[in-house]
DSSP file (Angstrom, degrees, kcal/mol; ACC not computed):
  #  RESIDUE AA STRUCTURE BP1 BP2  ACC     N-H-->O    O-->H-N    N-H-->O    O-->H-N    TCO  KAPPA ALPHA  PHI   PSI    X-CA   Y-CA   Z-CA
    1    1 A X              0   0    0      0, 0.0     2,-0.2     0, 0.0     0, 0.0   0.000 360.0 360.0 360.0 116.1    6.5   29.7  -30.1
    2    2 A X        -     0   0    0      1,-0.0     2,-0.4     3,-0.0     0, 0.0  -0.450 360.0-127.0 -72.7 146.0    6.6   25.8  -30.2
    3    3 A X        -     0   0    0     -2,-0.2     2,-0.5     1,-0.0    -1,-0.0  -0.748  13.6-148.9 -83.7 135.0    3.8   23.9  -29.4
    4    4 A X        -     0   0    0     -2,-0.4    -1,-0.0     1,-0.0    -2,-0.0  -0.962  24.9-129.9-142.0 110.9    4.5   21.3  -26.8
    5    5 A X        -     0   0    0     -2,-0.5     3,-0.1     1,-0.1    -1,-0.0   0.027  14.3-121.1 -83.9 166.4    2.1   18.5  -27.7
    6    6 A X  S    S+     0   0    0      1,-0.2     2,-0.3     2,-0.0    -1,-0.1   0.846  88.6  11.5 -55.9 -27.5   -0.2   17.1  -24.5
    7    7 A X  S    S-     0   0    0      5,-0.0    -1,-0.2     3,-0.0     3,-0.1  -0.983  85.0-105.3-166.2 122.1    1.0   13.2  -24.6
    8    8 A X        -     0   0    0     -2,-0.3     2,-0.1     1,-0.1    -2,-0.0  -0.130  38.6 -98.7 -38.4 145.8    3.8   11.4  -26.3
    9    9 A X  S    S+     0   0    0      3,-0.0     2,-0.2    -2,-0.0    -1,-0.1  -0.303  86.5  15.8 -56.2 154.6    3.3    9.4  -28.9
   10   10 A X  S    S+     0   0    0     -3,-0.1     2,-0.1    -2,-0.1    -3,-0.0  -0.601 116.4   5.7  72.7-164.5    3.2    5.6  -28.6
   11   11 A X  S    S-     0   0    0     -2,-0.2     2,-0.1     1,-0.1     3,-0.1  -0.323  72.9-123.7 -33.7 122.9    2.7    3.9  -25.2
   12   12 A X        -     0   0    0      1,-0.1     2,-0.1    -2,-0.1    -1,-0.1  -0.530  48.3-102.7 -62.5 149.2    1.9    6.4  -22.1
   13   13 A X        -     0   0    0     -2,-0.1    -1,-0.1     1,-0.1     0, 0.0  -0.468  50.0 -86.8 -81.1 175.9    4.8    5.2  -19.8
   14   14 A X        -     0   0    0     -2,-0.1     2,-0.2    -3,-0.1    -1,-0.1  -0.251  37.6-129.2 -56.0 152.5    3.4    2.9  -17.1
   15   15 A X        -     0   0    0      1,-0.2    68,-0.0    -3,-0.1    72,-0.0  -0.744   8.2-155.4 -91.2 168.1    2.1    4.5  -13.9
   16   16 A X  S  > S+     0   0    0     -2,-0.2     4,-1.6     2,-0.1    -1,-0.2   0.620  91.1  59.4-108.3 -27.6    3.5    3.0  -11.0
   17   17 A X  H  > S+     0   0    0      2,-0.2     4,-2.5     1,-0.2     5,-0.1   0.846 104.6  48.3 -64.9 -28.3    0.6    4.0   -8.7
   18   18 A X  H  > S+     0   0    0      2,-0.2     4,-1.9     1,-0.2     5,-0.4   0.809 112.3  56.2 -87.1 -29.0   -2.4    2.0  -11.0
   19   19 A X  H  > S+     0   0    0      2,-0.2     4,-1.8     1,-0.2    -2,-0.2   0.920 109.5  39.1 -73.3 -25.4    0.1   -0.8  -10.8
   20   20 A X  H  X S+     0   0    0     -4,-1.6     4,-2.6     2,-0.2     5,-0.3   0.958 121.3  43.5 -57.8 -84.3    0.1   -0.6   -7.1
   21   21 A X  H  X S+     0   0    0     -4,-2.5     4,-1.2     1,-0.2    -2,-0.2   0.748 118.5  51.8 -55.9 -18.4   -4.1    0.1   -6.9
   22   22 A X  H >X S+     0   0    0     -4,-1.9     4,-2.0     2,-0.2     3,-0.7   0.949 112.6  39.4 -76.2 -72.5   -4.3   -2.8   -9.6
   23   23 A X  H 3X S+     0   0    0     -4,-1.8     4,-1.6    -5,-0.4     5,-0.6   0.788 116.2  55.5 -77.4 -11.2   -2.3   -5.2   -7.8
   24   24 A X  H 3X S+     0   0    0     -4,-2.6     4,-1.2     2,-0.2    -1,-0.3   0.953 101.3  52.8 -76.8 -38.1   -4.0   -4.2   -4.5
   25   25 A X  H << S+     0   0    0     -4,-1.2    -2,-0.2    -3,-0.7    -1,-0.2   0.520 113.1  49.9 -84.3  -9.4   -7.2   -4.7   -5.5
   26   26 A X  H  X S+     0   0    0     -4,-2.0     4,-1.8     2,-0.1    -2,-0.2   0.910 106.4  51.1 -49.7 -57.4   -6.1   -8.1   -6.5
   27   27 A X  H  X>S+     0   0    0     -4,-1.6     4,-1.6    -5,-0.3     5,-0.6   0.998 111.9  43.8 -73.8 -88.5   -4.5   -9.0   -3.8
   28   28 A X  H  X5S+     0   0    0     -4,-1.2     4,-1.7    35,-0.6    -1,-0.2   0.728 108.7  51.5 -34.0 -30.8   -7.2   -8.3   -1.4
   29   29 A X  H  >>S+     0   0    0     -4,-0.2     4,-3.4     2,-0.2     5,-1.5   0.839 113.4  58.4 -93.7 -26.6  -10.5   -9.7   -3.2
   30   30 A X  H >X5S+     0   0    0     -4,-1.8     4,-3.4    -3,-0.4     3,-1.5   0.917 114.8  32.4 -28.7 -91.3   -8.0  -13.0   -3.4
   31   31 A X  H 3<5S+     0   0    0     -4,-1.6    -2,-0.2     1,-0.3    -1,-0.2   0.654 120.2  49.2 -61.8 -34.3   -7.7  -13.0    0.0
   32   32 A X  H 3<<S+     0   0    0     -4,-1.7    -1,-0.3    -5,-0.6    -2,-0.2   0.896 133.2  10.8 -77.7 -20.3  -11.2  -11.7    0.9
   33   33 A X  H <<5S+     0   0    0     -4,-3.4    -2,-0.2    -3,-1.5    -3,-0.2   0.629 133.1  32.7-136.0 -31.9  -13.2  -14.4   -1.5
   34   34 A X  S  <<S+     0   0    0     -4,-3.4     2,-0.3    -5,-1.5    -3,-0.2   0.993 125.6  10.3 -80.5 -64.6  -10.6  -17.0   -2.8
   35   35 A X        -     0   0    0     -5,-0.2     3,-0.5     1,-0.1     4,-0.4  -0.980  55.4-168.9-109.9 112.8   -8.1  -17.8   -0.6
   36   36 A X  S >> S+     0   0    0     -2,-0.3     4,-1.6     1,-0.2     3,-1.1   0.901  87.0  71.6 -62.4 -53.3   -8.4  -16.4    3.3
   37   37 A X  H 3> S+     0   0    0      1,-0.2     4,-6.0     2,-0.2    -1,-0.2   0.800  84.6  65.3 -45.9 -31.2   -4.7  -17.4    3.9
   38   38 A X  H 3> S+     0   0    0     -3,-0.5     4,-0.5     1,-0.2    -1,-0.2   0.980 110.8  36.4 -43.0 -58.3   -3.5  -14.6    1.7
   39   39 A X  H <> S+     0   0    0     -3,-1.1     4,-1.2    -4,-0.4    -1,-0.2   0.696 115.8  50.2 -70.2 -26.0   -4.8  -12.3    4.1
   40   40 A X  H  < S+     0   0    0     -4,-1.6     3,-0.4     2,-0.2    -1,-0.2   0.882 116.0  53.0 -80.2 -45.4   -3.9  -14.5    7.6
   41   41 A X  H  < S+     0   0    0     -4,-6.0    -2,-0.2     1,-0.2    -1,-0.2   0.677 119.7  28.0 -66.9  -4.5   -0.3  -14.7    5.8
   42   42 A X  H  < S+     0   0    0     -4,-0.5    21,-0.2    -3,-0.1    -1,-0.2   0.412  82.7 121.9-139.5   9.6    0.2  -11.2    5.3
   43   43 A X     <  -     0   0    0     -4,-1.2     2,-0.3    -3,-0.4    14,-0.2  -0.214  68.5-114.6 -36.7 129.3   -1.9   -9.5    8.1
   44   44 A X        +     0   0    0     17,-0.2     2,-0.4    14,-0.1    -1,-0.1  -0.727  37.3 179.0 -61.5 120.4    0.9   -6.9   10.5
   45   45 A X     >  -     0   0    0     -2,-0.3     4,-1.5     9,-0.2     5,-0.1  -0.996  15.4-162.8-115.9 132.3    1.1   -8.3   14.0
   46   46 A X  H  > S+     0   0    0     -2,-0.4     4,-1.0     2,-0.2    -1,-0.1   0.632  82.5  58.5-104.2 -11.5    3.2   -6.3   15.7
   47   47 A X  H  > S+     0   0    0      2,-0.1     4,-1.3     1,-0.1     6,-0.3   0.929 110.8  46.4 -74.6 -28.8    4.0   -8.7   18.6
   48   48 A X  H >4>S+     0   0    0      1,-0.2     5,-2.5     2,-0.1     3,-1.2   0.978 118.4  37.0 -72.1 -40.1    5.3  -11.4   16.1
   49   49 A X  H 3<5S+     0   0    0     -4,-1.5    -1,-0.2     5,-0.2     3,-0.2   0.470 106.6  64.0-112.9  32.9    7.3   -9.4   14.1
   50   50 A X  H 3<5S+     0   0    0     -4,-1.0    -1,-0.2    -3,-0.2    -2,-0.1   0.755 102.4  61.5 -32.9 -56.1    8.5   -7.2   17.2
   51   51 A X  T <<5S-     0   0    0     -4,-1.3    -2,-0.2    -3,-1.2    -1,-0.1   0.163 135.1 -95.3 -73.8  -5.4   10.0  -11.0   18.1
   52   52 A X  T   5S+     0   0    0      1,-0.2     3,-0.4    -3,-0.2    -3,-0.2   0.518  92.6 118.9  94.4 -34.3   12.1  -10.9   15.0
   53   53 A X      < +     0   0    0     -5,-2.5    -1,-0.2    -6,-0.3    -2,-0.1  -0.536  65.6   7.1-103.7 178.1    9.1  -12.9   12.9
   54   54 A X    >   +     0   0    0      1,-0.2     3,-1.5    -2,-0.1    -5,-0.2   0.708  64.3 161.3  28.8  31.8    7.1  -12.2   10.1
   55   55 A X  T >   +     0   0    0     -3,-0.4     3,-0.7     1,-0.2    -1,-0.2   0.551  63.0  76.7 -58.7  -9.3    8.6   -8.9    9.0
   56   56 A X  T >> S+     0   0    0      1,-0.2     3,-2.5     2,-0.1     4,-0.9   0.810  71.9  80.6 -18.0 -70.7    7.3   -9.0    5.8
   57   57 A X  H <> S+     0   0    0     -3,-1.5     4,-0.8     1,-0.3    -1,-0.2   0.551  74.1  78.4 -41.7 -17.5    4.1   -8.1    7.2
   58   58 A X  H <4 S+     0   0    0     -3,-0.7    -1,-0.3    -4,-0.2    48,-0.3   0.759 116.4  13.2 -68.2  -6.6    5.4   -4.2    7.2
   59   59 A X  H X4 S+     0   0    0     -3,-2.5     3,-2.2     2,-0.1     2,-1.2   0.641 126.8  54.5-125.4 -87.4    4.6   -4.1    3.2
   60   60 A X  H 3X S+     0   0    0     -4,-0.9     4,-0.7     1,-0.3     3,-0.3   0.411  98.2  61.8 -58.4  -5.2    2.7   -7.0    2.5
   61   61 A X  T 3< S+     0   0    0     -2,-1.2    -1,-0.3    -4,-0.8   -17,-0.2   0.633  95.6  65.4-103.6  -7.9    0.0   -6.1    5.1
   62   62 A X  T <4 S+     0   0    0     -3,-2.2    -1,-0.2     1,-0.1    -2,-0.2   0.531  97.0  60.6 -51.1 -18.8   -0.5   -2.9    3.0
   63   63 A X  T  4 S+     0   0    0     -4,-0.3   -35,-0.6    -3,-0.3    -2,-0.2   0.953  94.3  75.7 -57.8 -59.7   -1.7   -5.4    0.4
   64   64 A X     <  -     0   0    0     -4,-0.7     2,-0.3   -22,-0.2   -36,-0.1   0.285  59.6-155.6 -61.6-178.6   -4.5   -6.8    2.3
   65   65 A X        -     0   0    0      1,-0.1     3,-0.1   -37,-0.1    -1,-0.1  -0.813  17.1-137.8-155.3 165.4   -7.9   -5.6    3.2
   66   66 A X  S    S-     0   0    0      1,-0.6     2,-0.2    -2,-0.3    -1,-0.1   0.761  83.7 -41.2 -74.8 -60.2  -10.2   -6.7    6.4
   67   67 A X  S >> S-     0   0    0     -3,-0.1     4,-0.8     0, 0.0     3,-0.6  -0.892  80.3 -70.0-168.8-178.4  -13.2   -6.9    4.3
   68   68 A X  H 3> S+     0   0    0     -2,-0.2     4,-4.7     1,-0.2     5,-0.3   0.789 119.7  56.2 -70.3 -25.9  -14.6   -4.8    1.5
   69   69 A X  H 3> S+     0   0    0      1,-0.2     4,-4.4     2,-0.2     5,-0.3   0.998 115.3  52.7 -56.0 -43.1  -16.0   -1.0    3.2
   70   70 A X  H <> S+     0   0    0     -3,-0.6     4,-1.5     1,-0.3    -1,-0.2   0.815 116.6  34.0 -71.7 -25.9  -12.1   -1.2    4.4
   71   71 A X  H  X S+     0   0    0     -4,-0.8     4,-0.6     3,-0.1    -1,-0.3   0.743 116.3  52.3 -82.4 -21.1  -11.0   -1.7    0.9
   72   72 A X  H  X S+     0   0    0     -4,-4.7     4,-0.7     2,-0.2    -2,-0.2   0.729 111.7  47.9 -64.2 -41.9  -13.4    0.2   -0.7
   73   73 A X  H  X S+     0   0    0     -4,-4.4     4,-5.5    -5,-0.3     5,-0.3   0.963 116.9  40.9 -65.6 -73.3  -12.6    3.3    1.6
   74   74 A X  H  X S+     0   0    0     -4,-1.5     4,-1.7    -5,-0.3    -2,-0.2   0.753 115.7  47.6 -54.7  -9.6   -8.5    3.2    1.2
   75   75 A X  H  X S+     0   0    0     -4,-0.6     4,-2.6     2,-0.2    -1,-0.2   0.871 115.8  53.1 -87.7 -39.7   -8.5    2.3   -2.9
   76   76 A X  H  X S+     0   0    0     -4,-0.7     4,-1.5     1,-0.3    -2,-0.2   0.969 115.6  36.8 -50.1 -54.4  -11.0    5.3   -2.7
   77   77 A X  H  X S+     0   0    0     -4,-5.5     4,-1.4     2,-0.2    -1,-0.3   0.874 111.4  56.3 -54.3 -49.1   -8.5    7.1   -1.0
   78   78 A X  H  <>S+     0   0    0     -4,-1.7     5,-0.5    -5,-0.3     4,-0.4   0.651 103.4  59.6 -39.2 -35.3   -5.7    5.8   -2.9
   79   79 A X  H  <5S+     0   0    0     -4,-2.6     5,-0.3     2,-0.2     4,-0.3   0.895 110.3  37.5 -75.6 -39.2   -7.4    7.1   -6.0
   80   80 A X  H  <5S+     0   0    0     -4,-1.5     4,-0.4    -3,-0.2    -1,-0.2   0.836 126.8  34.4 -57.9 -52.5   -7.5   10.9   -4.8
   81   81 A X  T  X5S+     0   0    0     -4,-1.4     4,-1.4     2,-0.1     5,-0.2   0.956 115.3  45.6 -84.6 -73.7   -4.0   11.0   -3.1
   82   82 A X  H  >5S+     0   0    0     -4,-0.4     4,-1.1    -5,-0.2    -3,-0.1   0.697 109.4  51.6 -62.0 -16.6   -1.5    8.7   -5.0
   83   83 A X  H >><S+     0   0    0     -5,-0.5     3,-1.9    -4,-0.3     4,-1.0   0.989 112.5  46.8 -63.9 -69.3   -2.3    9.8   -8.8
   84   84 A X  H >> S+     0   0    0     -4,-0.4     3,-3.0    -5,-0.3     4,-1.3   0.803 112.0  45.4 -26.4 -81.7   -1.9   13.1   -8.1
   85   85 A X  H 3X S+     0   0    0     -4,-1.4     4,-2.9     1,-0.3    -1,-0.3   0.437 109.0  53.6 -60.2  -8.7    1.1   13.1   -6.3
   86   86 A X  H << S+     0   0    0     -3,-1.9     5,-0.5    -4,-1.1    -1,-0.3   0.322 107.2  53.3 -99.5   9.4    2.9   10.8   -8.4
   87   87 A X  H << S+     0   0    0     -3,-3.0    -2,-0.3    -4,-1.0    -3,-0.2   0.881 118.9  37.9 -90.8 -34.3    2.1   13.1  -11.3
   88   88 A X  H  < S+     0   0    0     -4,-1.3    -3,-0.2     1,-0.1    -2,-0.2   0.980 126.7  33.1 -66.6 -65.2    3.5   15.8   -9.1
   89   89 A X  S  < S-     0   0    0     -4,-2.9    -3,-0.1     2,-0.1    -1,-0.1   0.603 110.6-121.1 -69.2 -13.9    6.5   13.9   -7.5
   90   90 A X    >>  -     0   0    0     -4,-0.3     3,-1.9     1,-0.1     4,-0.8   0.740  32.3 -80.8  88.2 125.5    7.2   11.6  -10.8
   91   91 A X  H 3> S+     0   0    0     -5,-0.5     4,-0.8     1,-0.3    -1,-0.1   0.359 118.2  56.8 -57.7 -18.7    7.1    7.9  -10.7
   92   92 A X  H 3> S+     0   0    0      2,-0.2     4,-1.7    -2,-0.2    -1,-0.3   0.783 111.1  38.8 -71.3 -34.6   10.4    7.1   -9.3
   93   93 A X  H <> S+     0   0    0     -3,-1.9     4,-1.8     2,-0.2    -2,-0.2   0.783 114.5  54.5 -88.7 -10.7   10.3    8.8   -6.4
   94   94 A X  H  X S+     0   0    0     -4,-0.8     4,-0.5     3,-0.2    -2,-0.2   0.738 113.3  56.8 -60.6 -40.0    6.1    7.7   -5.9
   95   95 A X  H  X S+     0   0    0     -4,-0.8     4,-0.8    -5,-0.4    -2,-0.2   0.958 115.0  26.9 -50.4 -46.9    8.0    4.4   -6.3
   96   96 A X  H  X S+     0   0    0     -4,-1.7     4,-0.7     2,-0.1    -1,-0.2   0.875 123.1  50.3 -85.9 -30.8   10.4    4.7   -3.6
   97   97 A X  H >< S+     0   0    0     -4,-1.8     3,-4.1     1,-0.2     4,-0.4   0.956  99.6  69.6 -69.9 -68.8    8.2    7.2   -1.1
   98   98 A X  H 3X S+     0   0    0     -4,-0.5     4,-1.7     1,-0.3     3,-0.5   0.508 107.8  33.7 -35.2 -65.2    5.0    4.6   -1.4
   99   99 A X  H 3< S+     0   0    0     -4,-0.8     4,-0.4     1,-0.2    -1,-0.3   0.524 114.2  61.7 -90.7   8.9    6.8    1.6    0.8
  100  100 A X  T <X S+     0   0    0     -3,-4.1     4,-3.0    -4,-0.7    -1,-0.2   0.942 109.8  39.1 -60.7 -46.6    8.5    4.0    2.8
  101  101 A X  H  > S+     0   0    0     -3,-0.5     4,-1.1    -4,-0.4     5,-0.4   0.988 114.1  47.1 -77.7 -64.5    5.5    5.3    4.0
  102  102 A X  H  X S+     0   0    0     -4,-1.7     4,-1.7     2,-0.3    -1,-0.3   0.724 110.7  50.8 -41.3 -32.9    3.6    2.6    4.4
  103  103 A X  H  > S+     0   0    0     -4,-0.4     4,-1.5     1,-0.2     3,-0.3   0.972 108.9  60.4 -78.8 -54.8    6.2    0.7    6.2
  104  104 A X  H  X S+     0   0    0     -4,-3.0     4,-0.6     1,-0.2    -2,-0.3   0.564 104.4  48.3 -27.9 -41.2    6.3    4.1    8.4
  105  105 A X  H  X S+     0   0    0     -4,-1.1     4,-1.5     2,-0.2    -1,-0.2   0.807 105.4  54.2   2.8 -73.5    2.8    3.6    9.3
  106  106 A X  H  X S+     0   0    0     -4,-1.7     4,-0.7    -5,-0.4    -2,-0.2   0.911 111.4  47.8 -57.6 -60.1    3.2    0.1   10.3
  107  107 A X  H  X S+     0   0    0     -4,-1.5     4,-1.2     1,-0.3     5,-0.3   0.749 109.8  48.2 -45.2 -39.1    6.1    1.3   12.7
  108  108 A X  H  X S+     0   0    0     -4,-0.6     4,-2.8     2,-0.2     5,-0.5   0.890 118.7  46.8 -63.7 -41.6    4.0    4.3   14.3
  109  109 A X  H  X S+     0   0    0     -4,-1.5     4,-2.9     1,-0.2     5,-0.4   0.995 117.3  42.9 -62.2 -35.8    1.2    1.1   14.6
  110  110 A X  H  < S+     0   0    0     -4,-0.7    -1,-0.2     2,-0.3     4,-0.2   0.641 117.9  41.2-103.4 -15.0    3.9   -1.3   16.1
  111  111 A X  H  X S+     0   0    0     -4,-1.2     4,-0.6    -5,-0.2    -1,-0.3   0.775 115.4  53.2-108.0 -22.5    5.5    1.1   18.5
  112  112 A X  H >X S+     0   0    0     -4,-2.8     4,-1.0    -5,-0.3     3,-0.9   0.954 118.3  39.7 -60.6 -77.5    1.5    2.7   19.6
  113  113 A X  H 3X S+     0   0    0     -4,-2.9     4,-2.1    -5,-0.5     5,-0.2   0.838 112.2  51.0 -71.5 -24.7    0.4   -0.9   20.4
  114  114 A X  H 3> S+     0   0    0     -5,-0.4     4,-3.2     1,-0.2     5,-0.3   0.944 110.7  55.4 -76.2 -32.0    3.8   -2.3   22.1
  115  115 A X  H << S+     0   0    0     -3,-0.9     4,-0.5    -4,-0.6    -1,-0.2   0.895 107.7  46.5 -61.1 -29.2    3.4    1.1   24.4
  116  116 A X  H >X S+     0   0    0     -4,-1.0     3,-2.9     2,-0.2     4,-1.1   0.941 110.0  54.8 -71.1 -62.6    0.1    0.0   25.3
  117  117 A X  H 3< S+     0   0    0     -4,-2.1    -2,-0.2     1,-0.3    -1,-0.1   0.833 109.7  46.4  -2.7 -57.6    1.5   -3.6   26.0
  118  118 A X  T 3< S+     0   0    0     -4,-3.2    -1,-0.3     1,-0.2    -2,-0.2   0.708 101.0  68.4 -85.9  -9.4    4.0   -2.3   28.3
  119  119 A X  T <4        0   0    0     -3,-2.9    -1,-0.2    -4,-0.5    -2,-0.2   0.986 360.0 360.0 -55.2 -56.5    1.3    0.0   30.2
  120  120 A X     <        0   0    0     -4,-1.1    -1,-0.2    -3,-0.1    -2,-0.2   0.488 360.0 360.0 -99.2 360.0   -0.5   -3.0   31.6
């Protein structure tokens, strides 16, 4: 029976999820403590980009944070959910599912709020 040691040798490869919670928690304490505009440029509005503008905002507004409980909650969240399941699903396909979903999100947000819109 060969023994099939725990962890390559060398460099672990990168995860793509700590690069994600890494750059997220960048991104966000930027915006919350340095610069404000990070966070006004990359907020989701769903009338603007409804219109055609700022479509961006379906990823980048996954970046951003309101203020810290909100970042504190989702990285907390992040931490539980995304490791895991990109050790399960493997980092290329956490790579590609991660801004599906999230952009998937944003649409479910953008198509709830425009239905309220049209209510009134």
């Amino acid at each position: 029976m060969q023994r099939v040691p725990l962890q390559r040798a060398g460099n672990p490869p990168m995860s793509v999820a700590m690069i994600i919670f890494v750059v997220t928690i960048a991104v966000s304490l930027a915006g919350l403590y340095l610069k404000p505009k990070i966070v006004e440029g990359n907020v989701f509005r769903p009338y603007r980009v409804a219109r055609g503008r700022d479509v961006h905002t379906a990823l980048t507004s996954g970046f951003v944070h309101a203020d810290m409980m909100h970042l504190l909650f989702n990285m907390m969240t992040f931490w539980f959910f995304a490791f895991a399941l990109e050790r399960t699903i493997g980092p290329v396909r956490f790579d590609v599912a991660w801004p599906l979903t999230d952009a998937r999100e944003t649409d479910e947000n953008t198509q709830y709020i425009l239905s309220i819109g049209q209510a009134f």
